[in-house]
Every structure is written in C-alpha cells, then in structure tokens.
N, C-alpha and C positions, 0 to 999 in steps of 0.2 A: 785472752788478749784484750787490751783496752776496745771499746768501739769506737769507730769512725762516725762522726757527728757534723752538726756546724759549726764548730771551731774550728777544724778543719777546711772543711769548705769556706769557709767565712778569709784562711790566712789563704788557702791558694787561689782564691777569686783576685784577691789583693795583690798576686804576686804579677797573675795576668795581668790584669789592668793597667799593673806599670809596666809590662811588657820588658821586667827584667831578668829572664829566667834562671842565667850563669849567677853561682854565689860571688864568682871573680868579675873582674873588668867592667864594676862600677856597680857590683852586691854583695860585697866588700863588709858593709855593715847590715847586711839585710838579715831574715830570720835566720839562716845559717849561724850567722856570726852569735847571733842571738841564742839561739839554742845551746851554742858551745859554751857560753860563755856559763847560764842559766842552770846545766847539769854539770859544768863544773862547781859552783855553789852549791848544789841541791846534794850531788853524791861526794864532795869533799877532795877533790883533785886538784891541780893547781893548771892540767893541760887535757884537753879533751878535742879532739879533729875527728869531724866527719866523715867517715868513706862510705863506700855504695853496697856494701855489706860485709859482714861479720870475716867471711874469710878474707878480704881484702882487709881489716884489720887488723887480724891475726898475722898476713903474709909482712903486712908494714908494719907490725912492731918487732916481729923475728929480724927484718931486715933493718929495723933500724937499733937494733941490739946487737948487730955484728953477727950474726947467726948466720953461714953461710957454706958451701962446699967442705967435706970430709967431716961434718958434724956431724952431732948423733942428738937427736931432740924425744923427750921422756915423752909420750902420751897414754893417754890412757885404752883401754881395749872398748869399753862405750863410751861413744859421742859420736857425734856427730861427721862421716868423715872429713869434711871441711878442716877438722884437727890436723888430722894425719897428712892429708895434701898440702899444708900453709908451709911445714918446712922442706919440703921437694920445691917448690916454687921460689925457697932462694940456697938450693943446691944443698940443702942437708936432708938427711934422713928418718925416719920418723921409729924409735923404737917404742914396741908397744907393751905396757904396763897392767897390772892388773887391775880391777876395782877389788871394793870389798863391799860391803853388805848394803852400807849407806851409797852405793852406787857411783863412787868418787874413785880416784885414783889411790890406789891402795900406797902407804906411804913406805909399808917394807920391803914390797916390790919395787918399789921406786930404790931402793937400796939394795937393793940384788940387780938391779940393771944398768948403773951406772959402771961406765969402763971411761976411759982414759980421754976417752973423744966426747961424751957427754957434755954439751953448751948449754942445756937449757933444759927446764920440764916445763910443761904445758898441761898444769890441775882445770878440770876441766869443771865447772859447776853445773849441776845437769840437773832436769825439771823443779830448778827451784829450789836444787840440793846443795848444801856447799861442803867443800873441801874440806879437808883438816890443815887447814891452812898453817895453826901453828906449827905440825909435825917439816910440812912441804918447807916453810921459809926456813926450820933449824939446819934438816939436810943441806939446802942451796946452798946456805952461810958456810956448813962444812966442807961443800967440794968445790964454792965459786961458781955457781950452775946461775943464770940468766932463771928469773921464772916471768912465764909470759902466761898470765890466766885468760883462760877462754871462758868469759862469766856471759856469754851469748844467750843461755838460755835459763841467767840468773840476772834480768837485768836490774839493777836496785835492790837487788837483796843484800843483806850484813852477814857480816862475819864477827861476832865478838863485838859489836856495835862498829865493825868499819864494812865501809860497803863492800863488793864483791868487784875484782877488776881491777883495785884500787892499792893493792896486796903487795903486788909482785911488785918487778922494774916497770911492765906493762899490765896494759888488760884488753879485752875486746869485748866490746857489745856488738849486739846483732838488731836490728829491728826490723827483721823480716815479718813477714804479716802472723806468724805465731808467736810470736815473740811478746816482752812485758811491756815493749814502746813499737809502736807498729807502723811503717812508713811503705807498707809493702816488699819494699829491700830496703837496706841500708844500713849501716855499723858504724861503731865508733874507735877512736884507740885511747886509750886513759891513760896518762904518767903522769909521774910529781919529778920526772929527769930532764932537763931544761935542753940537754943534748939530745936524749931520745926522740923528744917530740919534736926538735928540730930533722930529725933525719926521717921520721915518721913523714912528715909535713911535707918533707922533699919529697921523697921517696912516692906518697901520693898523688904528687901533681908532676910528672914526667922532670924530676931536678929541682925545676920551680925554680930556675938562677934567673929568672927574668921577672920575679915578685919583689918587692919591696916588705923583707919580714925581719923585724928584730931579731936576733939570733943567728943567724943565719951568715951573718959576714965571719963569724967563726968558724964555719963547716966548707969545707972545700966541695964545689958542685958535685954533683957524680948523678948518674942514669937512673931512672926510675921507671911507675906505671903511671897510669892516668886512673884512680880510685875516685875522681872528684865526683860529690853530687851536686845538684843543681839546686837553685832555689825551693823547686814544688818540693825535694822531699826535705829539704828544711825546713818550710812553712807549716809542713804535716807534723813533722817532729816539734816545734815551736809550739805544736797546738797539745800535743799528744802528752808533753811533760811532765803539765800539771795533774794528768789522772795516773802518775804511775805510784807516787806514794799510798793513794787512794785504794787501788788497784791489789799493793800489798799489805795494806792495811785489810783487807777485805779475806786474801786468800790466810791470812794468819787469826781471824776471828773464824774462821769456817777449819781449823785446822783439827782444835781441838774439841771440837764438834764431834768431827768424824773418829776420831782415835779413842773419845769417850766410847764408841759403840763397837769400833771394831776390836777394842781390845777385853770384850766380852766374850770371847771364842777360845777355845786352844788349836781351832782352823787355821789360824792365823797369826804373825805377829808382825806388828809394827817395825819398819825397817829403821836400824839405829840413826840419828840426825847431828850431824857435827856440830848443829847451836840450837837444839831442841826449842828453846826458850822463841828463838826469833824465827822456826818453823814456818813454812810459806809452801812447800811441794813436799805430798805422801805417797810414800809408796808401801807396798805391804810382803812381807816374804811367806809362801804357801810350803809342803811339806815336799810336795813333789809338782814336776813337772806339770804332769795332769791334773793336779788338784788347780795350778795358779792357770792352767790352759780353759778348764769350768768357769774359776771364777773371773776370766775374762769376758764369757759370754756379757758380764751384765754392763748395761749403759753406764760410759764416763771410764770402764776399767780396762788397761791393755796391758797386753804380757808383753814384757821389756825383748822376751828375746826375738818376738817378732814383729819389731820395728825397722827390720830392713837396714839401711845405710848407718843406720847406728851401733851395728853389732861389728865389729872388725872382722870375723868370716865373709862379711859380704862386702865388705872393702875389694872389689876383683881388682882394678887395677894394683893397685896398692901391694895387696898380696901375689900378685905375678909380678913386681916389678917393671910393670908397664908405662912408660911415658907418651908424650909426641913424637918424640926423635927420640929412639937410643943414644944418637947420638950428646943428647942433652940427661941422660941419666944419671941421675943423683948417687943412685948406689955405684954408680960403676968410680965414683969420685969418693966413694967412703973409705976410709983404712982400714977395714976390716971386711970378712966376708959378712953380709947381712942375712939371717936364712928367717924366713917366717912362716910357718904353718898353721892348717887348723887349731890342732889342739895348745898352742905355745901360752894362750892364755884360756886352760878349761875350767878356774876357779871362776874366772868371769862367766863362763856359758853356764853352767851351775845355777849361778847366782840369777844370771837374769832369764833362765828358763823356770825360775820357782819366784820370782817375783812381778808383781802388777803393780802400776802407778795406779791410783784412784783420785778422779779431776778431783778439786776442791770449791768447782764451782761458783768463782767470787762474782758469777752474775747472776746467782740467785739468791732469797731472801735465806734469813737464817732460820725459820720455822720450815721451808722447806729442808733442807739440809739435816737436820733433824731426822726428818722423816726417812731422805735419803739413807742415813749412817744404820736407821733401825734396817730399812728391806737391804740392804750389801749383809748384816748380820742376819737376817732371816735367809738369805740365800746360801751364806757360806755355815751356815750352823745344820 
C-alpha cells in the first residue's frame, strides 16, 4: 500500500481550515472534483465518481447497468465477498464461477454457467492479477452479458496496455487502506458510458434530482443510496494519486527479481500471468496442500486458501441464503432454483489450497529483495 505522508496531511489541514468538509453544497470543485477529474486522465476513462468504498461501487455500477431482480450475475469462487453481496443488493443473484491457476475467473466456466437469466459477469482482478480479459469481453459480445470488473484490488494495473476497470461497461476501485490508493475507505466507479455514469452518479447520491448535473435531464429521477464521500477522503485521494504509478512501477521492477530465483526449484512453480510482460502481483503453485501450508510459514508468504472471506466456503451468509428480511430475498425473486454447496467449486479449493502469494515488497530496496528471492529458495529447496 502507498504511505500516508505530508501530502496528505498538508491537503486535509487545507480542507479544515476552510471548514468545507461536504464535496456538495459549495465543494463542488474542491479536491474531490479534482481527484476525479486527475484519475480520469491518469488511468484513461472518460467518467470516474467517488463513492465510500469499493462495494458501493460495485452495487452502483450493477445498479446503474440495469442489473436487477430475477438476474443471475457470473462471479468468481475467490474474491473478496463484497463481490458476491453487490448483486443481492440490487435484487439479483450471484452465481459462482471457477478460478484457474492464474487466480482469476476461469473463462470456460464462465461458459458452463451461463443460462438464460445471466445479465452480467463480474472478472474479478485479485492481488495484482489480471483477468483474461480478452477471453471475458468475446463471451459478453456472444450472449449480450453486462461486464462489470471488480479491479479493487488491481488498482492502476493494465491489461494489454489498457488499464484494469476500464474493460468492461463498468469498473470499481477500492481504496481501502490495503489497497494501490489508500483513503482508509473509499472506491470509485469507472465508465467511458455517458448514461451509466449518469445513473451511477444518481444512484450515489439518494436520486440526486435536486443537483444541477449535465446529463441528467435525460434520466428520469428514480431512488437511490447515499455512497457520497466527503471532502477529507478526497483531499487524501488528491494526495495519494501521484504515488500510484510509482507504486507500480516499483512492484513490477521487484517482480522479476523474485521469479529469477524462484524458478530455480522443481518445489515450485510460478503461477501462469494473464500479461506477464506488465506483471505487478506473484503468487506461486506448490505440489500439495502441505507443501504450500510449510511454505507459508516464511515472512511476506500466505496460503490463498486460508484467507478467510475470500474463499466462497466461507461466504456463510451467501451460502445459506441468508438476508435481512427473507422477506427482501434475492433468491426467492430468481427464475430458477439456486442451490450452492461446498464442493460446487472444488477446482478452486484445489488451487488455492496449493498456492501462496509471495509480497513483492515495493517498499524495499532492490538488493534487499535479492536477498529475499535467494532465502524463499533456500527454504523451499
């Protein structure tokens, strides 16, 4: 994650002082505006809106893609569950997808799961890893599927020289404080669709038919949430922007550092990378469970499968079909019966019971890292 500095501090002292905290009703043009305007030049988008974090990005761009009761929306079996809850929250349903080795949404299981109610997949870009973006967008084009990318925890990474987020109809960032832009909470929505981000933009600010927004006199009002953030975490985000290129410039000079040594083993082997070339996040596949369980012990290394809310087993709600209200239940409003069990994705538990991310450390020097790539091979050899 970037660090929190005097830039930082320096824009939210600023924001006090003027004692304007709301980005609305007279900050209007304050860092907020500023920021959006800043990472829409920076990552190549033509529309980018603030919200208060990555799932409320996710919920407002499903929502503002029409994505709603008796749908059926692709995710994958890891991520984050924030995935899986964004289309319950505007009445559709979340079916769950495989990964495959590169830790992404497997693109022929996405083709085994699509039925007649399918509105949308939701490719999920995870520690840094990107999708097979070209396979995800040919499917869509085939069956008319909405894709709404969760690049949360790819924030600024490419895909093929286009950023991540930037793909789909939508995209979301996250910048919760692990995250590539770090505001403590807080996310974004990305489209180049002039209608989406207008109903995104609504949908954000409870309607918003009392804003004065171009666009907008086209869109008939309708109900929304309140996702707005305030000034302080756009002052923090204003500040945090200029170190994210930096940021991946760092974790992709440290990448092939590490792969130089770990691929001195037959311990081990390098997990496949959907744009090798512009590589930013490693993880490694071991032979067996217990082998990747050892070589978790060492500092910077975790075994995927025990990351808790990232595994879809441990999705409980989700998996019992548990709401607020039954009587607000998504599934009960699907056209199909929905059934989900443990085992429905066990190529996923497979995969991420035998593989370890390994950090890439872009806040140490590179003769350290060095050193690092030799002791992980001394450990696993």
């Amino acid at each position: 994650m970037p660090r929190v500095g005097f830039s930082e501090w320096l824009a939210l002292t600023k924001v006090v002082a003027r004692g304007q905290l709301l980005r609305y009703r007279g900050g209007e043009q304050g860092y907020t505006t500023q920021f959006e305007q800043n990472l829409e030049k920076q990552i190549g988008v033509k529309h980018a809106l603030t919200v208060n974090s990555g799932t409320s990005a996710l919920i407002s761009a499903l929502a503002a893609a029409g994505i709603g009761p008796g749908d059926e929306v692709l995710v994958p079996a890891y991520t984050w569950v924030a995935t899986a809850i964004a289309p319950l929250m505007v009445g559709a349903v979340p079916i769950v997808v495989d990964v495959n080795e590169s830790l992404t949404i497997d693109p022929e299981d996405i083709k085994r799961k699509i039925t007649p109610y399918t509105k949308a997949i939701m490719p999920v870009h995870m520690l840094n890893l990107v999708c097979d973006m070209d396979s995800i967008v040919a499917i869509a084009r085939e069956h008319r599927l909405k894709i709404i990318e969760d690049a949360c925890q790819a924030v600024g990474l490419t895909y093929k020289g286009r950023r991540v987020g930037t793909i789909g109809d939508a995209g979301a960032y996250s910048f919760n404080q692990f995250k590539n832009l770090n505001s403590g909470e807080g996310g974004a929505v990305l489209t180049n669709d002039d209608r989406l981000f207008t109903r995104a933009r609504m949908f954000h600010d409870a309607g918003s038919y009392t804003r004065e927004y171009s666009y907008e006199s086209n869109e008939a009002p309708f109900t929304g949430m309140n996702f707005k953030v305030s000034e302080l975490t756009g002052a923090v985000l204003h500040a945090q922007l200029p170190k994210l290129d930096p940021l991946i410039s760092r974790l992709r000079a440290r990448y092939p550092i590490m792969v130089k040594h770990l691929s001195r083993t037959n311990k081990l082997r390098v997990s496949p990378h959907n744009d090798p070339e512009n590589a930013a996040g490693l993880t490694v596949i071991l032979d067996t469970a217990e082998d990747a369980k050892k070589f978790a012990q060492n500092r910077g290394v975790d075994r995927l499968i025990d990351t808790g809310r990232h595994v879809y087993t441990n999705w409980r709600p989700i998996m019992t079909q548990r709401t607020f209200d039954d009587r607000m239940n998504p599934w009960k409003w699907a056209k199909r019966d929905i059934q989900y069990s443990e085992d429905m994705c066990s190529k996923t538990l497979d995969i991420l019971s035998r593989t370890c991310r390994v950090s890439l450390g872009p806040q140490y020097p590179i003769p350290f890292m060095e050193w690092r790539g030799r002791s992980l091979l001394k450990a696993v050899s």
